[in-house]
C-alpha positions in Angstrom: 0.0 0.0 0.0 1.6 3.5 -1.0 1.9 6.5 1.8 2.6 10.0 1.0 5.3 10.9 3.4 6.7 14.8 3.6 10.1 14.4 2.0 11.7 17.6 2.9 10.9 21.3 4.0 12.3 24.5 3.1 11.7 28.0 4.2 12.5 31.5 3.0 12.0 35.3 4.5 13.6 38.2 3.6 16.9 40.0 5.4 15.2 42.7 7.0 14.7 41.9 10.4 11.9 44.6 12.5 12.0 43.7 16.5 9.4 45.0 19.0 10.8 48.4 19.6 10.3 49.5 16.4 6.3 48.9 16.7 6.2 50.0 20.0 7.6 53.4 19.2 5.1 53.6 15.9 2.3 53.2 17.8 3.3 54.8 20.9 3.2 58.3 18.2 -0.4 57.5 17.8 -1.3 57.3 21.5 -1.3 53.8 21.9 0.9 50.9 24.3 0.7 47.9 22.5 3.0 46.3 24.7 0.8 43.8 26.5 -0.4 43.2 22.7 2.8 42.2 21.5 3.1 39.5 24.7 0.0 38.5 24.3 1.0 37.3 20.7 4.2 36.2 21.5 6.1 38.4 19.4 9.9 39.9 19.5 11.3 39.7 16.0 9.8 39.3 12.5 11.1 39.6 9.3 9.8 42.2 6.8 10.2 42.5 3.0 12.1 46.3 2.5 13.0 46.8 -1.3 11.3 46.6 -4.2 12.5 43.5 -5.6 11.0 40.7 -3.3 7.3 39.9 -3.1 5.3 37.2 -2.1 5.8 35.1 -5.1 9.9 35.7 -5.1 10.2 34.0 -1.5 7.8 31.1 -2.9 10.3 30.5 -5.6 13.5 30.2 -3.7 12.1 28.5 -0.6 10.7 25.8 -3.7 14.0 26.0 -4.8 15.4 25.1 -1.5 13.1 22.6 -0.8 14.6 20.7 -4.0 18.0 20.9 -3.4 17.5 19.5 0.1 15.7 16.7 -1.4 18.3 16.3 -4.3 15.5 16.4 -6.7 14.9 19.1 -9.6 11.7 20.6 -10.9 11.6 17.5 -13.3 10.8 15.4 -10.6 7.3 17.0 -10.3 4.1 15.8 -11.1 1.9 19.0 -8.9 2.7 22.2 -8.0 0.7 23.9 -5.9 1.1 27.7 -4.4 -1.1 28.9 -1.5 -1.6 32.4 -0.8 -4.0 35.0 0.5 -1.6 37.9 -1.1 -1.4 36.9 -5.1 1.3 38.6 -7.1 -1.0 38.0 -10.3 -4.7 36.5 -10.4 -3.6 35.0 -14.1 -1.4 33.4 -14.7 -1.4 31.0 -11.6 1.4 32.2 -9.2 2.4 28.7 -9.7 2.8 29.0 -13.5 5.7 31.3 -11.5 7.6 28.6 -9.7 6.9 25.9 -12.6 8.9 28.1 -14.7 11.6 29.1 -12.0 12.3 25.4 -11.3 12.0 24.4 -15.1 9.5 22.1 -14.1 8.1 19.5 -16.7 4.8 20.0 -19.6 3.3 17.1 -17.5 3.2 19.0 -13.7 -0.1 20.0 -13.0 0.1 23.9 -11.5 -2.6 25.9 -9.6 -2.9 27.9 -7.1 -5.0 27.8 -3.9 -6.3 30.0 -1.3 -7.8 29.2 2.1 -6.5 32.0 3.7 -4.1 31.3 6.8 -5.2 27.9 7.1 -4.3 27.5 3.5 -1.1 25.7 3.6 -2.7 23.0 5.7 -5.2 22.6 3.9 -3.2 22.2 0.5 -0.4 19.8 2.0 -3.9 17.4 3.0 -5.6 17.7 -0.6 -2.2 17.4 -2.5 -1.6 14.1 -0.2 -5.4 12.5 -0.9 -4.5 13.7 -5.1 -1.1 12.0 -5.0 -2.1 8.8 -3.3 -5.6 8.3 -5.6 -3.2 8.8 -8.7 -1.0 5.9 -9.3 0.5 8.2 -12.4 2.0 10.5 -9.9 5.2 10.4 -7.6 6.0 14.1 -6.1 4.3 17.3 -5.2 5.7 20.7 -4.1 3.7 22.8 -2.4 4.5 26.5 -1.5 3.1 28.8 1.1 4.0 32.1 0.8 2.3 35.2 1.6 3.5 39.3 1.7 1.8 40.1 4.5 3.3 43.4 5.4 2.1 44.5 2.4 -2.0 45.2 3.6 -1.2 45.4 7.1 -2.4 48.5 8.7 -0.2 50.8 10.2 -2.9 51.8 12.2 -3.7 48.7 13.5 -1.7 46.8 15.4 -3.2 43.1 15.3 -1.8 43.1 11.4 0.7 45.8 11.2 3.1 44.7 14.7 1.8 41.2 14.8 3.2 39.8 10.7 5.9 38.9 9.4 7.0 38.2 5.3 7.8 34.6 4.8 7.4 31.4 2.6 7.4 27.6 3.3 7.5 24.6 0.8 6.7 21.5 1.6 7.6 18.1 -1.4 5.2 15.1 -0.8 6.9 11.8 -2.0 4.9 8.7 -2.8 6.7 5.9 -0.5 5.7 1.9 0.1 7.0 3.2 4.1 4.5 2.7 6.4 5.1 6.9 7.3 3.0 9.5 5.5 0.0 11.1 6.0 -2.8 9.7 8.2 -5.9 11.7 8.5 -7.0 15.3 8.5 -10.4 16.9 10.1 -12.1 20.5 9.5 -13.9 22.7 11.4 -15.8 26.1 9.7 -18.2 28.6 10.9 -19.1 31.0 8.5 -21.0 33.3 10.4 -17.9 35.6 11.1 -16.9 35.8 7.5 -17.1 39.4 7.6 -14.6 40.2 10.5 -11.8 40.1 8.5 -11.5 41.2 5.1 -9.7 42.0 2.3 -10.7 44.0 -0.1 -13.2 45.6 2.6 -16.0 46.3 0.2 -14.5 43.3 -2.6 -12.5 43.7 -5.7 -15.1 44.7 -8.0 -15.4 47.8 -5.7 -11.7 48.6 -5.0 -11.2 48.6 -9.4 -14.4 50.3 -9.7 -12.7 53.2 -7.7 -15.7 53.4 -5.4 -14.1 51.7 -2.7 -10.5 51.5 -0.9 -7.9 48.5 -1.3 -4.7 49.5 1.3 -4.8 47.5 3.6 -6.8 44.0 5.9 -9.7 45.2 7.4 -9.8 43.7 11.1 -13.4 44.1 12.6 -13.1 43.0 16.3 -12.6 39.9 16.5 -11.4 37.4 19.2 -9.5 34.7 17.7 -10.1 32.2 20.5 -13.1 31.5 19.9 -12.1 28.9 17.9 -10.1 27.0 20.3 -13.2 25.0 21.9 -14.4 23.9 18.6 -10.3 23.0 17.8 -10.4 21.0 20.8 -13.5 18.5 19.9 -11.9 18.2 16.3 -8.4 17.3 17.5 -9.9 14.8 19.8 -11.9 13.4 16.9 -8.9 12.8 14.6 -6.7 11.2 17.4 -9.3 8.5 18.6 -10.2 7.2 15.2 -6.7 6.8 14.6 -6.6 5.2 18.0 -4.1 7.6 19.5 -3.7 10.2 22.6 -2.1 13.6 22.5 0.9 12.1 24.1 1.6 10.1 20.8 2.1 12.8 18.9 5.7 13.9 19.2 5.0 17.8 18.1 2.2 20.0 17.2 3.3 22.2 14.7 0.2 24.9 15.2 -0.8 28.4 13.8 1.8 30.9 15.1 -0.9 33.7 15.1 -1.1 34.1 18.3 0.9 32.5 21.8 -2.0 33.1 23.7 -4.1 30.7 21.8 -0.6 27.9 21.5 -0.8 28.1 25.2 -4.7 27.2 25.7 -4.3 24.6 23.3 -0.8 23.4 25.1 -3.1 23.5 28.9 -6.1 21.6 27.2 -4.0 18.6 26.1 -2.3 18.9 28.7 1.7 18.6 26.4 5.1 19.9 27.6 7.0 22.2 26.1 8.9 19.5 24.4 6.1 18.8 22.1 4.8 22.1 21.0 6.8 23.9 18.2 6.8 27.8 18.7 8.2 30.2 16.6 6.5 33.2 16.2 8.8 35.4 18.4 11.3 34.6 15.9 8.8 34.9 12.6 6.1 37.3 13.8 3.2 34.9 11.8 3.8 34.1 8.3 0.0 33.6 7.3 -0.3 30.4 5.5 2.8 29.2 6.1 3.4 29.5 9.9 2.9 25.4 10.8 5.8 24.5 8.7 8.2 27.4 10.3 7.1 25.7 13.3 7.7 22.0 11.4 11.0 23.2 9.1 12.4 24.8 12.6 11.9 21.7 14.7 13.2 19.5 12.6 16.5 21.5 12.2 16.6 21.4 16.1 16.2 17.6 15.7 13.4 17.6 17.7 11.3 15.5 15.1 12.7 12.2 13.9 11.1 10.0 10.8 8.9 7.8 12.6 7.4 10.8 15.0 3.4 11.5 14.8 3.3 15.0 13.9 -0.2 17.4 13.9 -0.7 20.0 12.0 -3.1 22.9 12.6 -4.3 26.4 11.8 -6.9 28.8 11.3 -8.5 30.9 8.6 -10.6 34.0 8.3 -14.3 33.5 8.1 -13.4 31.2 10.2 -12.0 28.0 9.3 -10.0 25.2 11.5 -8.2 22.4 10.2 -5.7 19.8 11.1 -3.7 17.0 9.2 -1.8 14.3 11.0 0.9 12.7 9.7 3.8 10.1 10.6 7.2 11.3 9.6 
């Protein structure tokens, strides 16, 4: 029976490195102390695209091409591309048709792009893994989460502006006969906030119409735990019918959005440090791709060895949970 096991991980992020001080002193100007924001997140550094030669669709292309030389494979060895975003460079061509032609990928690779906001990246890793193994024509798949998000953020605002960082991640799936690869995955969505946070705020046909603006993520108030307890019931789904605990799984590689919601999740399941991967005082949160900094750092630390149950998680505007489980 064939698995689809994660092969290798790459990420990228740009030079330009922006720590606390520099937010707190921007917003301090406008009357505000967003300190106890910034620890509430879990922030200290992030790294911020500063020039006008980087975008989102650059740092896709040479975390893909990292990816592939860590995995001694060349765009050749592709059957699927697949780029997630929430901050397109184009809307045609594909932003994949991008990184097909970066990594002189073959006429055969299927390319297309996909967008589930921040949970995204999750979400495309799963679908890619369910395409791969119901296609016995197919071997490999890249896919690339990468998303500008300084960008829109609102330097008014500090839950986007203070709380994001710039940065891609890309993930190659690899057909195997191992018994590792990818288990399960499990979704959660409630619709009925859809219109907390958005971007365009009144929709693109507006913003091109010139009737509406287009700067920047419009954050209604919104309290991002509120998905937690619903996280909770799913996660505890997807480990019993795989007939595991929470202490099986060696790390959770979660959504980096906010500390304050890594640390519920850590006191509900009741994990040691050891077992949850954090990064977003390093990052600031990379949107889409913010599970696998968590996954791409913690493997570099060794903390994750092939044969390790690893969960994935995150969350996405409207809103949207979901997690995939794999064995490494």
């Amino acid at each position: 029976m064939d698995h689809i096991k994660i092969k290798d991980v790459a990420i990228y992020h740009p030079d330009n490195v922006v720590d606390n001080d520099f937010y707190i002193d921007h917003f301090n100007r406008q009357g505000k102390d967003i300190r106890k924001f910034l620890a509430h997140m879990g922030r200290e550094k992030r790294y911020i695209i500063d020039n006008d030669h980087e975008n989102g669709l650059t740092m896709a292309i040479n975390a893909s091409k990292r990816a592939l030389a860590k995995a001694g494979l060349t765009g050749r060895d592709l059957d699927m591309i697949v780029f997630s975003t929430q901050v397109p460079e184009t809307t045609f061509p594909s932003n994949a048709m991008y990184v097909h032609d970066a990594i002189d990928a073959s006429h055969e690779t299927i390319v297309y792009d996909s967008n589930a906001n921040c949970a995204g990246m999750t979400v495309a890793v799963e679908q890619a893994a369910h395409y791969l193994n119901s296609n016995r024509y197919m071997q490999r798949a890249l896919i690339v989460g990468s998303d500008f998000n300084s960008l829109i953020s609102n330097p008014q605002e500090e839950i986007t502006y203070a709380n994001y960082g710039d940065g891609a991640a890309a993930v190659i799936l690899e057909k195997t006969t191992e018994s590792n690869g990818f288990i399960d995955s499990i979704s959660f969505n409630n619709s009925a906030t859809r219109d907390k946070i958005k971007y365009p705020e009144s929709g693109l046909s507006q913003a091109l119409r010139g009737t509406a603006e287009a700067d920047y993520i419009k954050w209604l108030p919104f309290d991002g735990a509120v998905c937690m307890p619903p996280t909770f019931d799913m996660i505890e789904t997807l480990l019993a019918r795989n007939n595991l605990t929470a202490k099986d799984i060696k790390m959770f590689c979660l959504s980096q959005f906010a500390l304050s919601n890594i640390e519920k999740f850590q006191q509900h399941f009741e994990l040691d440090d050891e077992r949850i991967a954090y990064v977003g005082n390093k990052y600031g949160y990379t949107g889409t791709s913010s599970p696998f900094f968590a996954f791409h750092d913690s493997l570099e630390e060794a903390r994750i060895q092939r044969g390790d149950y690893v969960l994935f998680w995150s969350v996405g505007a409207g809103f949207q949970v979901v997690a995939a489980l794999f064995k490494y």
